[in-house]
FIMI-311048 format. One record per residue (C-alpha): x, y, z. Coordinates in steps of 0.2 Angstrom, whole numbers, plus 5000, padded with zeros to 4 digits. Layout:
<atoms>
XYZ ...
</atoms>
This chain:
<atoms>
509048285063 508548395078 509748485091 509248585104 510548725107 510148725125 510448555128 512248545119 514048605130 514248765132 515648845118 515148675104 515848725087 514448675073 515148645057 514448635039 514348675022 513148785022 512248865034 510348925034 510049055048 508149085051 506848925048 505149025041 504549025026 506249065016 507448955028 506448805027 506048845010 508048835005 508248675018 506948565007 508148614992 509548515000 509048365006 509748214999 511148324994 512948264999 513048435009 512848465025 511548605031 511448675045 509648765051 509748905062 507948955072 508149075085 506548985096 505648805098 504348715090 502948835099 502549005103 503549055119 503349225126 505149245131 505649225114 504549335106 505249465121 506549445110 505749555094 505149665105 505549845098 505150025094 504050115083 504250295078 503450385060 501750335053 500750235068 501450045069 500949875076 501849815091 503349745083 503449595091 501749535088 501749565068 502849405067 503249235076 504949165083 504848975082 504848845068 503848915053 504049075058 502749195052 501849075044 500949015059 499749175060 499849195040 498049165030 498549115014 498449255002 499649224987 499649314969 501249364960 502049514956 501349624940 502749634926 502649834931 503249794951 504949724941 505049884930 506050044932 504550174934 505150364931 503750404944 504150304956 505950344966 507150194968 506050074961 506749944946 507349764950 508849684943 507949534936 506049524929 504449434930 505149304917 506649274927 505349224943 504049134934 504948954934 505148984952 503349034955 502648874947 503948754959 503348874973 501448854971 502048664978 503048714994 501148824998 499848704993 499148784979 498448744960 498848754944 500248904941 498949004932 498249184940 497049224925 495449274930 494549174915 495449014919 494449014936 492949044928 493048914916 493048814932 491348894939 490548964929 489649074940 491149194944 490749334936 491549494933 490949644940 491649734924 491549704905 493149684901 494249854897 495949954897 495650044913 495249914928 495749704926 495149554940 496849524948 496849364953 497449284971 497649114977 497449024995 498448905003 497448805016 498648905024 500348795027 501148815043 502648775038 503148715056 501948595057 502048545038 503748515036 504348485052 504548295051 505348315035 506448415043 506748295056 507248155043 508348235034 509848135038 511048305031 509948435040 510448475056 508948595063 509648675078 508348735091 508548895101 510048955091 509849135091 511349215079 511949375087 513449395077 514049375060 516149345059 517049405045 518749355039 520249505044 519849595025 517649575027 517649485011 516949335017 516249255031 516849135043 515649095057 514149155067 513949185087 512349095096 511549105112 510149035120 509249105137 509848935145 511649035143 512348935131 513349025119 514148905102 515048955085 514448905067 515448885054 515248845034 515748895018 513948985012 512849085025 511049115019 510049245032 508349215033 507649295047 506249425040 506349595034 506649675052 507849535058 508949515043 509349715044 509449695063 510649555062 511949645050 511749795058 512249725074 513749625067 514949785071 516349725080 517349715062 516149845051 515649985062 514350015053 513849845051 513949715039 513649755021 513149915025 514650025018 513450125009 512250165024 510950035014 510649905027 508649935034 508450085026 506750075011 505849975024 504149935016 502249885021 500749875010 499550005016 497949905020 496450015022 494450045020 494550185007 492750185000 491150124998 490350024981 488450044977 487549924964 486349974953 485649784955 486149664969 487349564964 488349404975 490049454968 490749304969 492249314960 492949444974 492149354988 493349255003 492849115014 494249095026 495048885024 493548875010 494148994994 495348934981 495549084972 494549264969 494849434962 495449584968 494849754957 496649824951 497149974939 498049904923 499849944918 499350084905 498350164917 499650194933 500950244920 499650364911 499050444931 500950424938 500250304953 500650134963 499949974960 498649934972 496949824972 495349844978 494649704988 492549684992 491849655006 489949675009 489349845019 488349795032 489749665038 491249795035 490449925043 490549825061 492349775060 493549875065 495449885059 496649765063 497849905068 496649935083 496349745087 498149665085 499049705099 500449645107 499649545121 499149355112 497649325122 497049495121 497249465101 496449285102 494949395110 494849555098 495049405083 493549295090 492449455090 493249525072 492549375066 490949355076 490449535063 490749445050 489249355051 487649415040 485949385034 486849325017 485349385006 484949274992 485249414977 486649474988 487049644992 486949814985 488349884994 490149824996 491649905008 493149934996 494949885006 496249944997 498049834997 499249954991 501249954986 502250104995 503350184986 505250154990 505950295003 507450285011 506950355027 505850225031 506950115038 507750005053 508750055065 509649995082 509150065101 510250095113 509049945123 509549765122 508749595122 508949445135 510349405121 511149565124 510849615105 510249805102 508349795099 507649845084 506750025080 505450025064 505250235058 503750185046 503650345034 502650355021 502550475007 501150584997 501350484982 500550334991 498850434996 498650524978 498750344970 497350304982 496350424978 496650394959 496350204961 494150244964 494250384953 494550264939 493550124946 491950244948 492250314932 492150124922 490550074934 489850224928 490350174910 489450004913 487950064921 488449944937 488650064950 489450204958 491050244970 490950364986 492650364994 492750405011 493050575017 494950555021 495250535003 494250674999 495350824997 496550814986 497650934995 497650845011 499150705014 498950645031 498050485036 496650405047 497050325063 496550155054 497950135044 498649995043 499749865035 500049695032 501349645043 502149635026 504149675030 505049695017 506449795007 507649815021 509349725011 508549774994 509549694978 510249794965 511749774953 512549934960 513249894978 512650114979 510750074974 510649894986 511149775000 511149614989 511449574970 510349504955 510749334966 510349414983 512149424989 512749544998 513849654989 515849654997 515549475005 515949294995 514649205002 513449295013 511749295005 509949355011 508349255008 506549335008 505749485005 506949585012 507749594993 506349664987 506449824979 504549884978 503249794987 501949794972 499949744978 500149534982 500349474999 502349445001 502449245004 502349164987 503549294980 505049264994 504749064992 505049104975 506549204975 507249074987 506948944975 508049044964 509249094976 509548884978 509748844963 510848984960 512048924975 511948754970 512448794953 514048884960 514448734971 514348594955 515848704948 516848694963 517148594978 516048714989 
</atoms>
């Protein structure tokens, strides 16, 4: 069932049993869990069914700290969220993302890889993807001619991704949406407050308004936020009328460990022989699975280092492209432009014995720091809600795993007789910590409301609920506690999964 928020009298009181603010990846996600459920659901997204500048004025923000994209062009506000610029990469995380890691500060998650992996296999539906299996020699028992570029050994594995066509969830799952006779989608229902009860041990409802003026009240006996990284720290930060620090945030945690993946050219690979490499080549809409070059477990424990992978790319077509932190800007026709010629580069004379030189893009976890983090402006939106401010700060742990990473890698192709290494020139001092202009990320937000059994170390619980609150719960990767090397979606649909079944667990033993 579909409301439009703008169209409904001024001051309506919404009521349900459970109430799902954010329809992306994570809100739709937890919707599909409910239907057919005797409760009633009520799904909150902020925008339409389309991309509407007006509303992405509304994730307009600042940037302070290491360079940024435009904020409000690094995610989508309408049905389906992010997903509607997302290409598809999905991989889990590493059993070592989950671990406590004495060289990395803050990390340790209070659940495991076993605890996620029943929810990765159910999430590999929600994307459109195969068989639950990442294993590099399960793909190549299905063609053969994917190849290793390394006999196999304790230093460097094929980390193995995944693509989804990809789904756009808005356009995927909006007619199921639509059907559910107990899920109520709202339209242009942007929340701009969360209520408490007089003690802030529960919540009662939440304030929304639209730019048609329309403000309404939502109320329900669970609250799920499910907004994005940015937006979920933005929303409880703003709710101070009752907190004045915010919601959840007693212990100044709210926004703060703010993470990306770095995504950057760090080197160049030379074969001995010409090779394809088709095991770690993508074809965008084409690729069902390929292999990323990563540094085992042993091996970032014995150098102290972050997990990150090594993707290939052939020379002569990396060499022409230039980063996406130069190209995506915060004008959408000026992107569409700087995309069309990104991918005009790509294009090559695709030698039959393929190529002797490959680009080496390094995806790479940072390492959890407190100071990178969200904040509010003194500016508001259209909505009156203080805008968001990203400080992206990175530390000297991030560049020295780097560095490490194709220090090993050249060390086993030298081993093997297949090639050799030659980072670039920004990695080549081991002294120096700053970074190239082309650094980039993912727009991969996550860690903002991270979860930890001790309220002092995170936002949310093993069960992403915030700690102090009944039944306020965040959905997405802003629970993450380190980013590890995959792409972020398959891992939030996941632990959203999880997150459902837990509430739906609590809700059989009582009468909501």
């Amino acid at each position: 069932m579909h409301i439009d928020a703008r169209h409904i009298e001024n001051n309506t009181i919404i009521e349900g049993d459970i109430c799902i603010i954010g329809a992306g990846a994570a809100g739709i996600s937890m919707a599909l869990e409910w239907m057919h459920t005797p409760y009633k659901i009520i799904l909150l997204e902020g925008g339409g069914f389309e991309y509407e500048a007006s509303m992405q004025d509304l994730y307009k923000g600042k940037t302070t700290g290491q360079r940024y994209y435009p904020l409000e062009s690094a995610r989508l506000h309408y049905f389906g969220g992010t997903t509607g610029h997302w290409a598809g990469f999905c991989s889990p995380l590493d059993d070592i993302d989950f671990k406590k890691r004495d060289w990395v500060p803050h990390s340790g998650w209070p659940i495991q890889r076993k605890d996620l992996d029943p929810y990765y296999a159910r999430a590999q539906k929600n994307l459109d993807l195969g068989p639950y299996d990442y294993s590099a020699s399960y793909w190549q028992k299905q063609d053969p001619s994917l190849k290793s570029l390394l006999p196999e050994n304790d230093t460097v594995w094929n980390k193995m991704w995944q693509f989804s066509p990809p789904t756009r969830f808005g356009t995927k799952y909006k007619g199921t949406i639509l059907e559910a006779k107990n899920i109520h989608l709202y339209t242009y229902a942007n929340v701009v407050n969360i209520v408490a009860n007089d003690a802030v041990s529960a919540i009662t409802e939440v304030a929304v308004k639209n730019l048609a003026g329309k403000e309404h009240t939502v109320k329900a006996k669970q609250f799920i936020v499910a907004c994005g990284a940015i937006q979920n720290a933005r929303l409880l930060l703003a709710s101070n009328q009752q907190a004045t620090k915010g919601i959840g945030n007693n212990n100044d945690l709210v926004g703060r460990y703010f993470m990306e993946h770095l995504e950057i050219k760090s080197s160049e690979l030379w074969l001995a022989e010409s090779d394809l490499l088709k095991l770690y080549m993508w074809d965008f809409g084409k690729t069902k699975a390929r292999a990323e070059l990563a540094i085992t477990a042993q091996q970032q424990q014995a150098h102290k280092i972050l997990n990150g992978t090594a993707s290939l790319t052939p020379l002569e077509i990396a060499k022409n492209q230039p980063a996406f932190i130069d190209i995506w800007t915060a004008d959408p026709k000026e992107r569409a432009k700087n995309m069309k010629a990104y991918s005009g580069n790509e294009k090559s004379s695709n030698p039959a014995n393929g190529y002797k030189a490959f680009q080496l893009f390094t995806r790479i976890e940072q390492a959890p720091n407190p100071a990178s983090r969200i904040t509010l402006d003194t500016e508001k939106d259209e909505l009156g809600m203080p805008r968001a401010i990203l400080h992206w700060e990175l530390t000297p742990l991030e560049k020295r795993s780097i560095r490490t990473i194709y220090q090993l890698m050249g060390q086993q192709l030298g081993i093997a007789a297949k090639g050799r290494i030659r980072m670039m020139e920004y990695l080549q001092e081991e002294n120096d910590n700053t970074w190239p202009s082309f650094t980039g990320g993912g727009w991969h937000h996550m860690g903002t409301t991270r979860m930890s059994n001790d309220p002092k170390q995170g936002v949310a619980d093993a069960n992403c609920k915030v700690h102090g609150l009944a039944n306020l719960y965040m959905a997405g990767s802003s629970c993450y506690v380190t980013a590890g090397a995959p792409n972020p979606t398959l891992t939030l649909v996941a632990l959203t999964l999880r997150l459902s079944d837990h509430l739906k667990s609590i809700l059989s033993k009582s009468k909501i």
